[in-house]
C-alpha positions as CSV (number, residue, x, y, z in Angstrom):
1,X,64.3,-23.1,-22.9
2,X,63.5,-26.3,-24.6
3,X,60.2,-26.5,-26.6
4,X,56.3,-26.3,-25.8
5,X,54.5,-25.0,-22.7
6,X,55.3,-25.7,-19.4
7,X,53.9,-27.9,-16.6
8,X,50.1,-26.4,-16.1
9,X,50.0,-24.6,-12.7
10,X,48.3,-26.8,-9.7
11,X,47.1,-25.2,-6.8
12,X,49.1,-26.3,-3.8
13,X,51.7,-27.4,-5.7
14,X,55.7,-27.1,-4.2
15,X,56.7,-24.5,-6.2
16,X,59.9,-22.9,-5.8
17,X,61.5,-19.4,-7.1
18,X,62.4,-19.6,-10.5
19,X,60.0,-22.6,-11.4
20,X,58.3,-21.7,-14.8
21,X,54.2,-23.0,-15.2
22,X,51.5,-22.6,-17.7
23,X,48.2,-21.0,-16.7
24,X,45.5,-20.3,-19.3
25,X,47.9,-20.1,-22.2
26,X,50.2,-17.8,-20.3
27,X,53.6,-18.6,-18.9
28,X,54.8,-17.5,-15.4
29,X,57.2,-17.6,-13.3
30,X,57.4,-17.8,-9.3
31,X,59.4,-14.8,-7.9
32,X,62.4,-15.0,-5.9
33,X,62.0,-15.4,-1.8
34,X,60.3,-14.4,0.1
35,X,57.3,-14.0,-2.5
36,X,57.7,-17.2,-3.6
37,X,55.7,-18.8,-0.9
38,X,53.0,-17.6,-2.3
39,X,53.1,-19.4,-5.5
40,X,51.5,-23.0,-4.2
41,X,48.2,-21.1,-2.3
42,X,45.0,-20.7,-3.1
43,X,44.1,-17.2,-4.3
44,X,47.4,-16.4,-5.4
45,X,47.0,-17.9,-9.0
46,X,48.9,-16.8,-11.6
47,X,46.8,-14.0,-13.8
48,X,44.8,-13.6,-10.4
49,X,44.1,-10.7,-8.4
50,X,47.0,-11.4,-5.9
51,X,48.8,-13.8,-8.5
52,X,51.6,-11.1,-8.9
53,X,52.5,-11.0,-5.2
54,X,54.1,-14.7,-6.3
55,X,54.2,-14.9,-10.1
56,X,55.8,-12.6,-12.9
57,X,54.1,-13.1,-16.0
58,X,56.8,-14.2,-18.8
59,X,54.6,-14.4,-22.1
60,X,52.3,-16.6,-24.0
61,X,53.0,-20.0,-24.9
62,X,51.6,-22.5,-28.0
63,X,54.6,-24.9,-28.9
64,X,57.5,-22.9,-27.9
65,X,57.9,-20.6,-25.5
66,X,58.3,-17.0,-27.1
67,X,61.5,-15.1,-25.6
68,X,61.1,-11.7,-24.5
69,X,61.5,-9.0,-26.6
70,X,65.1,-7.4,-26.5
71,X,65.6,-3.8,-24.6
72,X,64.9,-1.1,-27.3
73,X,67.9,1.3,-28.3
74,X,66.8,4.2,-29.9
75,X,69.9,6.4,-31.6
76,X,67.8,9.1,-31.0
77,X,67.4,8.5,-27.7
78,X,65.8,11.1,-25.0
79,X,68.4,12.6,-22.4
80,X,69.2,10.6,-19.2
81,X,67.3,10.0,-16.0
82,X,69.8,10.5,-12.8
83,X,72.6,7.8,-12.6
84,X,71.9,5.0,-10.3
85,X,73.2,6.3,-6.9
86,X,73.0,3.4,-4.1
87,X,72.3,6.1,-1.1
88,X,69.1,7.2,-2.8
89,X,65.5,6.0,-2.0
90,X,63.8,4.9,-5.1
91,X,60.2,4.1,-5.4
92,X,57.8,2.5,-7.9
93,X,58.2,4.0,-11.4
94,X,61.2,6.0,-10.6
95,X,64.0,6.0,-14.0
96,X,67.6,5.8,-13.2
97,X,70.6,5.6,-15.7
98,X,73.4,3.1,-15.8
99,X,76.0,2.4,-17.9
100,X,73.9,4.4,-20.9
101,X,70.9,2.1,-20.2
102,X,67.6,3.3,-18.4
103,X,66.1,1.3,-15.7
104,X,62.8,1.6,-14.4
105,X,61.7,0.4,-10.5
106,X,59.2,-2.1,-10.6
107,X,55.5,-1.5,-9.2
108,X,54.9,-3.0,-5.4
109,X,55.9,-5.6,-4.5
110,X,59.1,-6.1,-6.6
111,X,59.5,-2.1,-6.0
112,X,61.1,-2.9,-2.6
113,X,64.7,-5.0,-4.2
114,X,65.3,-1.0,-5.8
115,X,66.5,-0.1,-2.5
116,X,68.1,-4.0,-1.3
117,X,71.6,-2.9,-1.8
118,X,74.3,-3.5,-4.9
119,X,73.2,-6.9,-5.3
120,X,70.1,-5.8,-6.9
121,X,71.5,-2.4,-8.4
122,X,70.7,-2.1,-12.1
123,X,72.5,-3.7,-14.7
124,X,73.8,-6.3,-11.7
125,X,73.0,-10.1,-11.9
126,X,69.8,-10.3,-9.7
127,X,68.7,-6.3,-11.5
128,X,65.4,-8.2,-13.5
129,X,64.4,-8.7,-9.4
130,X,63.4,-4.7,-9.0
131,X,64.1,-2.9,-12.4
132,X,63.1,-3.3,-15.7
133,X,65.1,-2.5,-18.6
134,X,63.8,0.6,-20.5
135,X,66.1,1.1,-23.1
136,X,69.5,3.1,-24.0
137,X,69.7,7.2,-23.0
138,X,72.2,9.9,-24.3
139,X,73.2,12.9,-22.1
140,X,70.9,14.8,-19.7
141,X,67.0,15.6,-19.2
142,X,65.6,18.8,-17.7
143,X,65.2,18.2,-13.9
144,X,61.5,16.9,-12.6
145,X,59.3,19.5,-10.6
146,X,60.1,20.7,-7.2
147,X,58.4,18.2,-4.8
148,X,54.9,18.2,-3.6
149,X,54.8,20.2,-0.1
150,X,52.3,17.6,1.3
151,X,52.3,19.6,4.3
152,X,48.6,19.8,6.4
153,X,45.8,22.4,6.4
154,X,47.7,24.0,9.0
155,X,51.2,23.8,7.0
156,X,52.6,22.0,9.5
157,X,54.0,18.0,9.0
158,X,52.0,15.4,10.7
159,X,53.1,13.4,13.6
160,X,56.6,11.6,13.1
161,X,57.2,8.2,13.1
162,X,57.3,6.4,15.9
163,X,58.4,2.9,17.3
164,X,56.2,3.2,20.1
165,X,53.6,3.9,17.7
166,X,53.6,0.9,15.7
167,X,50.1,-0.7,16.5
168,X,48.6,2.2,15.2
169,X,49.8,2.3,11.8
170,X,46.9,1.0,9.2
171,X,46.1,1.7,5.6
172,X,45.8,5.9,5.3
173,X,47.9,6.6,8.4
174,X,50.4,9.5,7.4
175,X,53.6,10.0,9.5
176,X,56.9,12.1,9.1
177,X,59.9,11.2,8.6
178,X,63.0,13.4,7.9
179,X,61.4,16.0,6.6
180,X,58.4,14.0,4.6
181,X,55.6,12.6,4.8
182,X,54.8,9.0,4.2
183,X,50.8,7.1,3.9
184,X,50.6,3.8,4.6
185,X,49.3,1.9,1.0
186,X,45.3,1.1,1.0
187,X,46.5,-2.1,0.1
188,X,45.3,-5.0,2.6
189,X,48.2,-7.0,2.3
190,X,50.8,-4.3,1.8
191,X,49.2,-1.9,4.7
192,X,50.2,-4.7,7.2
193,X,54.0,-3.7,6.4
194,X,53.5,-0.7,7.9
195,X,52.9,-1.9,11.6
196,X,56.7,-4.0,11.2
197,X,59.9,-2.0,12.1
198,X,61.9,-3.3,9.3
199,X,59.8,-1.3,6.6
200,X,59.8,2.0,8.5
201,X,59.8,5.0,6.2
202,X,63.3,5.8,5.1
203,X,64.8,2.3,5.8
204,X,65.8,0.2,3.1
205,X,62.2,-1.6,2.1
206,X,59.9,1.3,3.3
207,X,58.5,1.1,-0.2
208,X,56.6,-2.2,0.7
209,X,54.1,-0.7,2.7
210,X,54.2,3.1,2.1
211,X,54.1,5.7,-0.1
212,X,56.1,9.0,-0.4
213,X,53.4,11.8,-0.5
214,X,55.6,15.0,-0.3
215,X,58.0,17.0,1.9
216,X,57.1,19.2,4.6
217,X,58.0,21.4,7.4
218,X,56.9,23.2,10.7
219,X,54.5,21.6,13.2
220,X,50.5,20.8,13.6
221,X,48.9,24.0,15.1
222,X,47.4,24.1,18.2
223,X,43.7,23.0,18.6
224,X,41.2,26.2,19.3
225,X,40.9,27.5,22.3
226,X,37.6,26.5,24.3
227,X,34.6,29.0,23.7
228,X,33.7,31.8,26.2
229,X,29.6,31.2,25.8
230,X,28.7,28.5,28.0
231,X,26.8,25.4,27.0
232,X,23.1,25.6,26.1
233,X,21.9,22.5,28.6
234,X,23.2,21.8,32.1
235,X,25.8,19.6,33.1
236,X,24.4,16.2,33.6
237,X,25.5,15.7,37.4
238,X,24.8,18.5,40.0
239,X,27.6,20.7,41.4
240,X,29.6,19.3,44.7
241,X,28.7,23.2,45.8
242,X,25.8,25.1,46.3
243,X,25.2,28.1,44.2
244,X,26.1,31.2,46.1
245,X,23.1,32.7,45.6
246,X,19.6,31.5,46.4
247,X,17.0,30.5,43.7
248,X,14.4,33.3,42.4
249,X,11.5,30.7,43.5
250,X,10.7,28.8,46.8
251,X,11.5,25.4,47.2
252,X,8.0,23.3,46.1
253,X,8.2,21.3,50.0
254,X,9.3,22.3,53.5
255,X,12.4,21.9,54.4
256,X,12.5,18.5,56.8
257,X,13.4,20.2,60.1
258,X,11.4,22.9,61.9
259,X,13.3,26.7,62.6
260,X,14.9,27.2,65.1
261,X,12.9,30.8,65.9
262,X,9.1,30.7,65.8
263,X,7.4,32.9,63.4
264,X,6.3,36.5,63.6
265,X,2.6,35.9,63.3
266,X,0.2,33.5,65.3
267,X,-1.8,31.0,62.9
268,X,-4.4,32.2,61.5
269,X,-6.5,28.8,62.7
270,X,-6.6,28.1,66.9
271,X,-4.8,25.1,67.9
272,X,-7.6,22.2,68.5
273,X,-6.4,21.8,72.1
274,X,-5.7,24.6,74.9
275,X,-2.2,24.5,76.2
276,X,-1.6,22.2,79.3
277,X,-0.6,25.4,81.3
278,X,-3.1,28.6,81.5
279,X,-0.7,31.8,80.0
């Protein structure tokens, strides 16, 4: 597309999807909406940490700008992947087949247009959004392992998914969903999809903020039943009841009130006045 580099990238710029900019010798381009919106802010910068969440990276550029290479077709090619099937959830790095051609699902966040619906489907006009071209296939491939049982310790699947439980989901969280469990990514950006509705496991952009870990079945076993020893140290508040047996040692004071009965024996000391009335 015409000759030389692009216009150099300019933090803050208004750049819109499909705008094409130079940074550090490197050409990029700003993804489609909504990621776009990242491309004008700080921090996002192309070649940067978080550039990809805005920018795809096109190739290097010194005069002209250098195409990209053509898909490779191999005659002898490896069997095919399983063909593209629209009712399937794909994630990252999963290979399909269509039309001969492989196609492999992009890495997070472009991962999530895999599972956006026929607009997107490989070999379709908006494809380069979520799938990269791998290169041509011929006839079958021996099937991948059985899936990870990602069960607990217990063997039992971890809580399910929940509306109600939406506040609660953050980076590590595991949940189940038909049958499988899902983590929410470690990623601080892509974690926060996990606490919105619309990127619930098994939806159509659940890929955004979580990750497949394995299938699973049965439920969480029960927690321990409580000990039969009791507890070394007393409770920190006294009993609203008296024990129903007295102490093994006497009280240090009197009680407050006298008995109602006098004692047995006289005093051992006499009373320092006589008694107003003779006996």
């Amino acid at each position: 597309e015409g000759k030389g580099c692009p216009q150099a990238y300019a933090v803050g710029g208004d750049y819109s999807a499909g705008d094409k900019v130079e940074y550090k010798g490197r050409v990029y381009e700003c993804k489609q909406w909504p990621y776009s919106g990242f491309c004008g802010q700080a921090n996002y910068e192309p070649g940067t940490t978080y550039g990809n969440m805005g920018w795809n990276p096109l190739g290097w550029c010194d005069g002209t700008i250098k195409p990209t290479a053509a898909p490779t077709i191999d005659p002898n090619a490896p069997g095919c992947p399983p063909v593209y099937d629209p009712s399937v959830v794909y994630q990252s790095g999963m290979n399909v087949e269509k039309d001969s051609v492989v196609y492999k699902c992009r890495n997070y966040p472009e991962g999530g247009y895999c599972n956006a619906g026929p607009n997107f489907a490989p070999g379709s006009t908006n494809s380069a959004m979520g799938w990269i071209k791998v290169g041509s296939c011929d006839g079958t491939i021996a099937p991948t392992a059985s899936p990870v049982h990602a069960g607990t310790d217990s063997g039992g699947c971890n809580h399910p998914y929940r509306e109600s439980d939406l506040a609660t989901y953050k980076a590590g969280v595991r949940v189940e969903s038909n049958g499988f469990i899902f983590e929410c990514v470690s990623d601080i950006h892509a974690s926060k999809y996990c606490s919105q509705l619309a990127y619930a496991p098994g939806g159509i952009y659940w890929s955004m903020g979580w990750k497949k870990i394995g299938w699973c079945d049965g439920t969480l076993a029960p927690t321990k039943s409580p000990s039969a020893t009791p507890s070394l140290a007393p409770s920190a508040s006294p009993s609203a009841e008296p024990s129903l047996t007295p102490s093994s040692s006497p009280s240090l004071k009197p009680s407050a009130a006298p008995s109602d009965a006098p004692s047995l024996k006289p005093s051992a000391e006499p009373s320092l006045k006589p008694s107003a009335a003779p006996s």
